[in-house]
VOBAKE-361858 format. One record per residue: x, y, z of N, C-alpha, C in turn; residue number from 0; residue in three letters. Coordinates in nm, 3 decimals. Layout:
BEGIN
X	Y	Z	X	Y	Z	X	Y	Z	NUM	ALA
...
***
This chain:
BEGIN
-1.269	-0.360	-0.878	-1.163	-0.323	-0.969	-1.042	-0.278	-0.887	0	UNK
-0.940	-0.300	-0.899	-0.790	-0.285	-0.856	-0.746	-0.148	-0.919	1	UNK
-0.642	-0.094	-0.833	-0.605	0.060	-0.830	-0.443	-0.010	-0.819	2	UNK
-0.362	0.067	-0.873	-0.221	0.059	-0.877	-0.182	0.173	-0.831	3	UNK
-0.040	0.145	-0.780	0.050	0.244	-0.827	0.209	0.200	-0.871	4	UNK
0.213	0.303	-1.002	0.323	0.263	-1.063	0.410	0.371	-1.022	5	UNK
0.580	0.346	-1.011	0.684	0.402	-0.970	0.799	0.421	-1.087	6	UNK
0.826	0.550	-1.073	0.861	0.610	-1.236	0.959	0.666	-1.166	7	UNK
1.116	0.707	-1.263	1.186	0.780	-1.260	1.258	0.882	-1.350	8	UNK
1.324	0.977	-1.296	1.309	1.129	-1.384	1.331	1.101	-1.525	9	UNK
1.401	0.984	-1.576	1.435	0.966	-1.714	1.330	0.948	-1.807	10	UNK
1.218	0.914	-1.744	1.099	0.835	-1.799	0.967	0.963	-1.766	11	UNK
0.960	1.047	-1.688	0.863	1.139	-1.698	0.959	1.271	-1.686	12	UNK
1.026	1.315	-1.731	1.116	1.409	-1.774	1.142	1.419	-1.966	13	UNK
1.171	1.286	-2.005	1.151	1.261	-2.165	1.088	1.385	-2.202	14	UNK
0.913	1.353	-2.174	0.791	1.381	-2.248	0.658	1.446	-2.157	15	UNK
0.626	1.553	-2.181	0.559	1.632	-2.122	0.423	1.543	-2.088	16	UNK
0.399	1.524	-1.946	0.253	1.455	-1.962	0.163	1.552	-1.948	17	UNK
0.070	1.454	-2.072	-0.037	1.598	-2.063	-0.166	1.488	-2.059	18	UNK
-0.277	1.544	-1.973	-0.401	1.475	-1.958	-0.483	1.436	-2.084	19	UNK
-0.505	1.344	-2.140	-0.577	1.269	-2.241	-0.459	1.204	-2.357	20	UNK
-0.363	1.220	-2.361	-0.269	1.147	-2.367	-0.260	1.030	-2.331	21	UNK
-0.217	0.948	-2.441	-0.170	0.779	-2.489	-0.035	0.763	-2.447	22	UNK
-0.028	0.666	-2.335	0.134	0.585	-2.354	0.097	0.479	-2.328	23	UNK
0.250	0.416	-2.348	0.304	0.317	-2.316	0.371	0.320	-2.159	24	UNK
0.332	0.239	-2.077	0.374	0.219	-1.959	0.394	0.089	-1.899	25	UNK
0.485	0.076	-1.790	0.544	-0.014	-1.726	0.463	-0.048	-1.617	26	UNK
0.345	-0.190	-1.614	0.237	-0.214	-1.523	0.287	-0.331	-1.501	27	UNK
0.188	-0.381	-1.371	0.205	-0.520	-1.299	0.111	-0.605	-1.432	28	UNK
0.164	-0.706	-1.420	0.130	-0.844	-1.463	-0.035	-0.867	-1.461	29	UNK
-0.115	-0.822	-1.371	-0.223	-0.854	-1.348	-0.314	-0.754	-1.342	30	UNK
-0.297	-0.653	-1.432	-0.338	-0.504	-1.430	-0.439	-0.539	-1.579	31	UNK
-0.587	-0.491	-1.530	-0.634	-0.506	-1.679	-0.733	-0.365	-1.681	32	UNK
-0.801	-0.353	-1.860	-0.791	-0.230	-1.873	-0.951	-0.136	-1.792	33	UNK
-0.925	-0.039	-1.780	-1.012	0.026	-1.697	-0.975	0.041	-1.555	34	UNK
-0.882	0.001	-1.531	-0.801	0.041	-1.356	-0.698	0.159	-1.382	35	UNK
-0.696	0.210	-1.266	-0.650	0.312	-1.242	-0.508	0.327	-1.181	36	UNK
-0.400	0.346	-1.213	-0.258	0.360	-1.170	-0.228	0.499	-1.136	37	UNK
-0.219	0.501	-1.002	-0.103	0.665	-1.007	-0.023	0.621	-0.950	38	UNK
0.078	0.771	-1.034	0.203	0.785	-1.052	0.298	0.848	-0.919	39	UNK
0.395	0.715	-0.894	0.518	0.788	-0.789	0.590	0.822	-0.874	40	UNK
0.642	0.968	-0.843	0.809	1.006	-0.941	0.886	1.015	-0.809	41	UNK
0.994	0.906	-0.832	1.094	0.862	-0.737	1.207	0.899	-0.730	42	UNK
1.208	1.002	-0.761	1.406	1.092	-0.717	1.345	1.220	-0.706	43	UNK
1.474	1.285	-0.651	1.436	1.433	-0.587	1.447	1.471	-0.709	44	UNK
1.393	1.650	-0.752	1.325	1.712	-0.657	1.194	1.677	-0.630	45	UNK
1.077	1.579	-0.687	0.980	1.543	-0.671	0.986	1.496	-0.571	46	UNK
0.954	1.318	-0.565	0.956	1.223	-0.471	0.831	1.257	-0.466	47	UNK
0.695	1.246	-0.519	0.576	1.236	-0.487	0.456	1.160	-0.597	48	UNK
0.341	1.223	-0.573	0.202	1.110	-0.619	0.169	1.215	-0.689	49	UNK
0.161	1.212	-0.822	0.169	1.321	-0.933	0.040	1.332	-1.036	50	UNK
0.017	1.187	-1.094	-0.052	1.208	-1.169	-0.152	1.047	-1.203	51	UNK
-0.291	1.070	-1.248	-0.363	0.950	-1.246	-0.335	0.904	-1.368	52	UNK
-0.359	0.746	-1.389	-0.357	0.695	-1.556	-0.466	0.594	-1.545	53	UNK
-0.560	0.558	-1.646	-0.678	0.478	-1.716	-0.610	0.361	-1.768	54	UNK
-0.584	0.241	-1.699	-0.528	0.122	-1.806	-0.609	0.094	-1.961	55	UNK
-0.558	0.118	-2.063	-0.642	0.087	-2.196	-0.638	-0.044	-2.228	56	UNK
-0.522	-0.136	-2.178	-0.549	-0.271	-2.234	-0.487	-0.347	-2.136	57	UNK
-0.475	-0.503	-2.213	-0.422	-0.571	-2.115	-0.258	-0.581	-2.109	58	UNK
-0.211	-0.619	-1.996	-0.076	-0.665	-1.995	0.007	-0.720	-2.128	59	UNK
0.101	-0.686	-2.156	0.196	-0.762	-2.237	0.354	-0.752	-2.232	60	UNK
0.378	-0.869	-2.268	0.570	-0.846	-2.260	0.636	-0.737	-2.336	61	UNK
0.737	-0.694	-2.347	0.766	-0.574	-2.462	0.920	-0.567	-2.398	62	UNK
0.976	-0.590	-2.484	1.129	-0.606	-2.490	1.206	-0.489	-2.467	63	UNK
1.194	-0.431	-2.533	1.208	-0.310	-2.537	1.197	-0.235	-2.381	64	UNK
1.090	-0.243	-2.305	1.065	-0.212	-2.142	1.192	-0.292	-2.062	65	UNK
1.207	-0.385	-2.128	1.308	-0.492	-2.033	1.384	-0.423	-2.046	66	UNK
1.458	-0.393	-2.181	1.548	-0.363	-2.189	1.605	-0.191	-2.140	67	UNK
1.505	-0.127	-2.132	1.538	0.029	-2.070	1.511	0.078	-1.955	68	UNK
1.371	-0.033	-1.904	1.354	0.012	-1.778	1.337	-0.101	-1.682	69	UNK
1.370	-0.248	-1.694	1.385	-0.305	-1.613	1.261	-0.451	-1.590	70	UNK
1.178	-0.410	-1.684	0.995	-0.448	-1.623	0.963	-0.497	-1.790	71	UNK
0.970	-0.613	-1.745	0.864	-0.678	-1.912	0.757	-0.655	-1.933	72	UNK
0.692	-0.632	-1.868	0.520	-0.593	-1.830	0.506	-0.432	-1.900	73	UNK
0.456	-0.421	-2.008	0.357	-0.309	-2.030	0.219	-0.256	-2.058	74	UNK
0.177	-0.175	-2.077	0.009	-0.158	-2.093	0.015	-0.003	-2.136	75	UNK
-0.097	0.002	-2.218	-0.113	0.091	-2.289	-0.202	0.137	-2.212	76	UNK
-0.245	0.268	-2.176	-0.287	0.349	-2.092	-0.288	0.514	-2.109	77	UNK
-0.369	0.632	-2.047	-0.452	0.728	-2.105	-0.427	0.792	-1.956	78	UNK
-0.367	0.935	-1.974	-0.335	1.037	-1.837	-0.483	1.058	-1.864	79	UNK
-0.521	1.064	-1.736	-0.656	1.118	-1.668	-0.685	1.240	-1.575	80	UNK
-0.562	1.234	-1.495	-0.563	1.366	-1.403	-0.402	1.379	-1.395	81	UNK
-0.323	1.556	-1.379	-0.218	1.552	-1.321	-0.273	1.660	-1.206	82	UNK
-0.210	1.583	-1.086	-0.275	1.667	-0.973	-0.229	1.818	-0.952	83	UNK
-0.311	1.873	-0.889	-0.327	2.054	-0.893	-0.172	2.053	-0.797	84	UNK
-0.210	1.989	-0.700	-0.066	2.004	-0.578	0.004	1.851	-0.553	85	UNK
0.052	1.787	-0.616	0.130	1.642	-0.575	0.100	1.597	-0.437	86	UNK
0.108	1.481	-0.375	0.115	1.471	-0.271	0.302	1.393	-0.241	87	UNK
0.331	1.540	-0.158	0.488	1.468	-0.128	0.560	1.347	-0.012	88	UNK
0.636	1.307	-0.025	0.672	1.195	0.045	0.684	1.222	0.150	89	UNK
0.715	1.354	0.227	0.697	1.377	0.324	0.563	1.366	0.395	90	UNK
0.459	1.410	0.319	0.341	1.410	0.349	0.272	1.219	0.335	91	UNK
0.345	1.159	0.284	0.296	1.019	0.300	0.353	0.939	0.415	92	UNK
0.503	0.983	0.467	0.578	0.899	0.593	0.482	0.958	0.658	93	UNK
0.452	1.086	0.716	0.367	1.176	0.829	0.235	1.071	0.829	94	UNK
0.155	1.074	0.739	0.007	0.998	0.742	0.006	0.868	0.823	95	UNK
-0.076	0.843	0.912	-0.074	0.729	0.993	-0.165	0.642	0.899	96	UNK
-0.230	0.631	0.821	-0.228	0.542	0.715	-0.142	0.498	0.595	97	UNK
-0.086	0.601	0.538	0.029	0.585	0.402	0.099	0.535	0.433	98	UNK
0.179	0.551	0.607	0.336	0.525	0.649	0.329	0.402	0.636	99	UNK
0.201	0.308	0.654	0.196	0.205	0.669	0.181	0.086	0.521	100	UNK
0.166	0.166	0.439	0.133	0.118	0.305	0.290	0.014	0.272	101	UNK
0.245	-0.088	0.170	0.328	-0.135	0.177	0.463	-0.106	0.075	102	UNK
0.406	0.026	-0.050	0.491	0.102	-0.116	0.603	0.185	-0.051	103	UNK
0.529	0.223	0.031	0.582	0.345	0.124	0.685	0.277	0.184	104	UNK
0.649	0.139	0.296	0.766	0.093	0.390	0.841	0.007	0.283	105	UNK
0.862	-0.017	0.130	0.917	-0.055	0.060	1.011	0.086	-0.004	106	UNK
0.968	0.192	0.000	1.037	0.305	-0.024	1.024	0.281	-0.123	107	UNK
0.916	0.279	-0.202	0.901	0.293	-0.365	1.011	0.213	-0.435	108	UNK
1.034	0.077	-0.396	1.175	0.038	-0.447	1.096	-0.051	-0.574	109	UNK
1.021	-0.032	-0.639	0.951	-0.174	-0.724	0.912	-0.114	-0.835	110	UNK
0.852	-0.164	-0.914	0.756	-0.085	-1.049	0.619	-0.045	-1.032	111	UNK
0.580	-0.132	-0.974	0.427	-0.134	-0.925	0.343	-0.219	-0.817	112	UNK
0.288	-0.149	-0.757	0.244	-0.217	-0.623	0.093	-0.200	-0.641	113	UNK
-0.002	-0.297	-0.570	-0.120	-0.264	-0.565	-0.176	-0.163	-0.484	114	UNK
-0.318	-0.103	-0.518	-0.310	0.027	-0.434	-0.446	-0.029	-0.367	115	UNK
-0.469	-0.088	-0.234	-0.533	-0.079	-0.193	-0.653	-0.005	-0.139	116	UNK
-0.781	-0.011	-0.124	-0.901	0.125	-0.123	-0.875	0.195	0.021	117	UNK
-0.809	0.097	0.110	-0.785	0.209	0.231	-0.643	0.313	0.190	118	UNK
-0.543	0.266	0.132	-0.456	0.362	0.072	-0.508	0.481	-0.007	119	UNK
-0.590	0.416	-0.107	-0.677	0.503	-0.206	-0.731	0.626	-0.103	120	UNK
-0.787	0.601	-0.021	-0.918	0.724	0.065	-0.785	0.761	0.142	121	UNK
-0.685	0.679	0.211	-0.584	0.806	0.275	-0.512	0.925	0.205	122	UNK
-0.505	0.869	0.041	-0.427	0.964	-0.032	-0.511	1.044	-0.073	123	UNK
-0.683	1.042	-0.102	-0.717	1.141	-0.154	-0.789	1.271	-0.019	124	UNK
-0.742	1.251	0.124	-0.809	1.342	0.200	-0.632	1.401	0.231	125	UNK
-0.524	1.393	0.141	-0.426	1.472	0.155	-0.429	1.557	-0.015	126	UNK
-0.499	1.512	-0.098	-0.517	1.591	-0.229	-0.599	1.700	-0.200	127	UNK
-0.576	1.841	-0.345	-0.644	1.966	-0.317	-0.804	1.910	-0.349	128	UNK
-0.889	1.975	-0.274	-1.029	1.956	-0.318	-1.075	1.921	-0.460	129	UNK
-1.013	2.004	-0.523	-1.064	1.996	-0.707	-1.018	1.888	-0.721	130	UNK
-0.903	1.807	-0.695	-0.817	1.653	-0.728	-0.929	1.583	-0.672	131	UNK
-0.954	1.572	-0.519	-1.044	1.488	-0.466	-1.131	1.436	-0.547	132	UNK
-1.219	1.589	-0.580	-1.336	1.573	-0.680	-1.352	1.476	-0.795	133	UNK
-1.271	1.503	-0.852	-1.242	1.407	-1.003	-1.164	1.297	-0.976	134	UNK
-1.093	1.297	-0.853	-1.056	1.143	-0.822	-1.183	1.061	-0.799	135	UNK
-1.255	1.116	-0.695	-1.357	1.011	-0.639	-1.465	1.011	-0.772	136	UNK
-1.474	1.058	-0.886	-1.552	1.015	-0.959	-1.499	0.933	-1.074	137	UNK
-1.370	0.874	-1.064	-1.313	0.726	-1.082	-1.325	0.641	-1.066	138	UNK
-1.370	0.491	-1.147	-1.424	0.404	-1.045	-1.290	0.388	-0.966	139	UNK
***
């Protein structure tokens, strides 16, 4: 199963309070189906970090509406699962001799969504607080 990560900005997780078990609508890759796991970059200061997990609920679809506000025809309905205890910040992802190398990272989060590879996956969760770890790794 494939892990994402999707890249969000303040207009779009500033709106609406995310709260864990919570339903949205979100802006996914094309080839994202349901039961994978997306976390969240928030991409302008003061964040700039890896914030929060999401559960894909269905499959891909066009939605006009996404085109039209945020750029990305591609949406999927999807379920907050975790918001992490401590973010992991961008500083802390250039530093990692695995993350720096990711291909989000040397893209500078410039896209909607990138795949999250399992060696990305295990570098980001031995920079999460223990309790995050925990309930990450019992994700598929």
């Amino acid at each position: 199963m494939q892990r994402w990560l999707w890249v969000t900005k303040p207009e779009v997780y500033t709106a609406k309070p995310l709260r864990v078990h919570e339903r949205f609508t979100w802006t996914c890759h094309a080839r994202s189906t349901p039961g994978e796991i997306a976390l969240l970059y928030r991409a302008e200061p003061p964040f700039q970090d890896l914030s929060h997990v999401f559960r894909i609920r269905s499959n891909p679809y066009n939605d006009p509406y996404l085109a039209a506000t945020y750029g990305s025809t591609t949406g999927c309905e999807c379920e907050l699962v975790a918001a992490l205890q401590r973010p992991v910040r961008l500083d802390e992802i250039r530093a990692d001799t695995e993350l720096s190398q990711w291909p989000a990272a040397r893209a500078n989060f410039h896209r909607t969504a990138f795949r999250l590879d399992q060696v990305y996956w295990d570098a980001f969760l031995k920079l999460t607080d223990p309790l995050d770890t925990q309930h990450l790794r019992s994700l598929p």
